[in-house]
C-alpha positions as CSV (number, residue, x, y, z in Angstrom):
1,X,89.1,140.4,159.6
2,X,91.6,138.1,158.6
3,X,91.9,135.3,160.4
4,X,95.5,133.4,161.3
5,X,95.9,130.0,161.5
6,X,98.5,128.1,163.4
7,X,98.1,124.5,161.2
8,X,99.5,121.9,164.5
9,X,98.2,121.1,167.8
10,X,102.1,120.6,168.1
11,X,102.2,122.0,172.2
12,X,105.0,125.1,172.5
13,X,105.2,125.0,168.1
14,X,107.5,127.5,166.3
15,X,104.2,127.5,164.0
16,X,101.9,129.2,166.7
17,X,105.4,132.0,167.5
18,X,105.0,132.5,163.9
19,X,101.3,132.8,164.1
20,X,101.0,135.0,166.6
21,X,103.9,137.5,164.7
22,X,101.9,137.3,161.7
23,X,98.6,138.5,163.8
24,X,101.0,141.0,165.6
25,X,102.2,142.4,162.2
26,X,98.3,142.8,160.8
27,X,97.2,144.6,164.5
28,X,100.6,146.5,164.1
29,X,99.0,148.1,160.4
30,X,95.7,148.6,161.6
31,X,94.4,145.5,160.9
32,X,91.6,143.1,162.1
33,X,93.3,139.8,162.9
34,X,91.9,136.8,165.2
35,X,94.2,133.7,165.5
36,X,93.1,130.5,165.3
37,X,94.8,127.6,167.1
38,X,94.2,124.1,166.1
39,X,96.0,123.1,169.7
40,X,92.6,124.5,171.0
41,X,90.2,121.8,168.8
42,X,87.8,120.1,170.5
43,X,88.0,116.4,171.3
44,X,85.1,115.6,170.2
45,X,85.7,116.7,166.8
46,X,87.8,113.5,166.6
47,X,85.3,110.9,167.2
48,X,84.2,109.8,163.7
49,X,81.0,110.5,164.3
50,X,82.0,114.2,163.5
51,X,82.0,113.8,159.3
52,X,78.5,113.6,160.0
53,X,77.3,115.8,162.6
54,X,79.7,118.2,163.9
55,X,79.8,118.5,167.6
56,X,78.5,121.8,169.2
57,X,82.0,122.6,170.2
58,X,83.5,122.8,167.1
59,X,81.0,125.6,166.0
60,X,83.4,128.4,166.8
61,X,85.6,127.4,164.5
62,X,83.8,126.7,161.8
63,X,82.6,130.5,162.5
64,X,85.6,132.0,162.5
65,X,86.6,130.4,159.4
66,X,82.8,131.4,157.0
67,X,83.3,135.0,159.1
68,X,87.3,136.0,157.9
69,X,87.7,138.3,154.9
70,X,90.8,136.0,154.6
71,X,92.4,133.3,156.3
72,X,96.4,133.2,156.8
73,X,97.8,129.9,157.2
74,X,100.9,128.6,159.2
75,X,102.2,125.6,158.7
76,X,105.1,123.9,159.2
77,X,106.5,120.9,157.4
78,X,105.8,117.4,159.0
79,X,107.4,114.1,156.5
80,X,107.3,116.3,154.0
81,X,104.0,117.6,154.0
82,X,101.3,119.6,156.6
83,X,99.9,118.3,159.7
84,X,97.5,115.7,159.8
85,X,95.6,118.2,162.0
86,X,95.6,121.0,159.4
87,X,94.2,118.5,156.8
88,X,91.9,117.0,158.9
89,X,90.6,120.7,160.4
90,X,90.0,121.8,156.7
91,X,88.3,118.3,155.8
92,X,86.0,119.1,159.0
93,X,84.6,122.8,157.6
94,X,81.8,123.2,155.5
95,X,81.2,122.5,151.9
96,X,81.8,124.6,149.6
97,X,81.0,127.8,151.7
98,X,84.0,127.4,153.9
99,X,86.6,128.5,151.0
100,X,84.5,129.3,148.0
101,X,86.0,132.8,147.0
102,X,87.6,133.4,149.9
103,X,91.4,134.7,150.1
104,X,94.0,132.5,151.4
105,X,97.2,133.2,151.9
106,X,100.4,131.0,153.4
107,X,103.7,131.2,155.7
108,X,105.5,127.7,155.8
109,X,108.3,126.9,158.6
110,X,110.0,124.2,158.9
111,X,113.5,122.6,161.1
112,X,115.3,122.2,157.3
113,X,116.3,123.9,154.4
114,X,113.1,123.6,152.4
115,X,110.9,125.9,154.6
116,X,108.2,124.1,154.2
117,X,107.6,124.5,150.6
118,X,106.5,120.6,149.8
119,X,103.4,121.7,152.4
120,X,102.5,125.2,151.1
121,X,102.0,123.3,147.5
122,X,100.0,121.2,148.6
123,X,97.6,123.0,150.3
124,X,97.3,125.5,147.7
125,X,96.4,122.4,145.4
126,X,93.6,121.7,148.5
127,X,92.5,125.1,148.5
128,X,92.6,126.0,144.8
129,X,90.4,122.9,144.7
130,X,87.8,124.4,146.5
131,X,87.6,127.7,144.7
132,X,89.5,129.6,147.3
133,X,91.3,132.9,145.9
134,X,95.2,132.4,146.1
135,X,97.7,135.0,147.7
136,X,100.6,134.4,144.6
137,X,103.2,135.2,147.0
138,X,104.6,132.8,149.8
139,X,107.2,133.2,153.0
140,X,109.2,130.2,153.6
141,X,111.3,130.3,157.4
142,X,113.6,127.1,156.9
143,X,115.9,126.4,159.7
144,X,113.4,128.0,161.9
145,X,114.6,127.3,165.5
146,X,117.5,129.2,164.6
147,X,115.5,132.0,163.6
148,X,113.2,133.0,166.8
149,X,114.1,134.4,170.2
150,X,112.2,133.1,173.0
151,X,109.1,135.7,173.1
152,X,109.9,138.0,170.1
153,X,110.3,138.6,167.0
154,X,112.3,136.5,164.4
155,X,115.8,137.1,165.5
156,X,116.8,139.2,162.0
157,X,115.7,142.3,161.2
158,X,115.3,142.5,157.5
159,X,113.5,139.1,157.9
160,X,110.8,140.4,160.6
161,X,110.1,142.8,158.1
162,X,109.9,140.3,155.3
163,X,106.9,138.4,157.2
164,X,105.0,142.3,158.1
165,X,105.2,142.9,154.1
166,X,104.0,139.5,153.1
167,X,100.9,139.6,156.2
168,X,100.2,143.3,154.8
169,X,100.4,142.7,151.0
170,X,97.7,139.6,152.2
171,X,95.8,142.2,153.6
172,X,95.5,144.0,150.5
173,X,94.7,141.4,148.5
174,X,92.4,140.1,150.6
175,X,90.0,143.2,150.5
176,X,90.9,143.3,146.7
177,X,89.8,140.0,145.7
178,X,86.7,140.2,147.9
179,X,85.5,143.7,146.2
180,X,85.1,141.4,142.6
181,X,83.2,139.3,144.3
């Protein structure tokens, strides 16, 4: 299963619409896809106590991230890099197990021209660090409020089918990568 990650608590994000597409696009093919929501974190996974003992509540997601055959992540652009959230969620997961051979692959958004690729770098610097495989190919949506209806897909054509492609060929390499292992 590949799991999808929306990377802000932002309420009402363009990164969770682009989330949920990208989850659509996998179920569309046949594909196992669970979206995770960082809106839907705990609270408690915010008291400092939690670099030490993770609370109870945050268990799920820890799950869902050791269980995925690859995670997908979503993230938008905030001051030129992700969301503290994002950082923070990934700083939260276990060590090294979380990401340790495991496929990753990203979609940045952002309001401007650059897409979101200042973000995407940088977490593939994060995630190369900690031995995860990395998807070579990136989607970047600048300008993204133009870019969505309300409840659908991404208001051009040739670019809906851009993201299905990129989510598939993720796919792909995702069950690729994890047959060497």
């Amino acid at each position: 299963m590949i799991t999808v990650i929306s990377g802000t608590n932002r309420p009402g994000s363009n990164t969770l619409k682009v989330a949920r597409l990208a989850a659509a696009a996998l179920s569309k093919k046949g594909e196992k896809s669970a979206l995770l929501d960082l809106a839907e974190l705990p609270q408690a996974i915010f008291d400092p106590a939690s670099y030490s003992e993770k609370p109870d509540s945050f268990a799920p997601f820890s799950k869902a991230v050791l269980d995925s055959a690859g995670l997908l992540v979503v993230t938008p652009e905030y001051n030129g890099g992700p969301p503290g959230v994002l950082k923070y969620f990934i700083d939260m997961l276990k060590f090294p197990e979380s990401f340790e051979r495991k496929p990753v692959g990203f979609l940045g958004l952002s309001a401007g021209m650059s897409g979101a690729l200042r973000p995407v770098e940088q977490l593939q610097q994060i995630f190369g660090y900690r031995n995860a495989f990395l998807f070579p190919e990136r989607l970047f949506l600048p300008g993204i409020g133009s870019l969505l209806d309300a409840d659908g897909p991404l208001k051009d054509p040739e670019l809906q089918a851009r993201l299905e492609r990129q989510v598939l060929r993720f796919a792909v390499f995702a069950r690729h990568m994890l047959s060497l292992v």
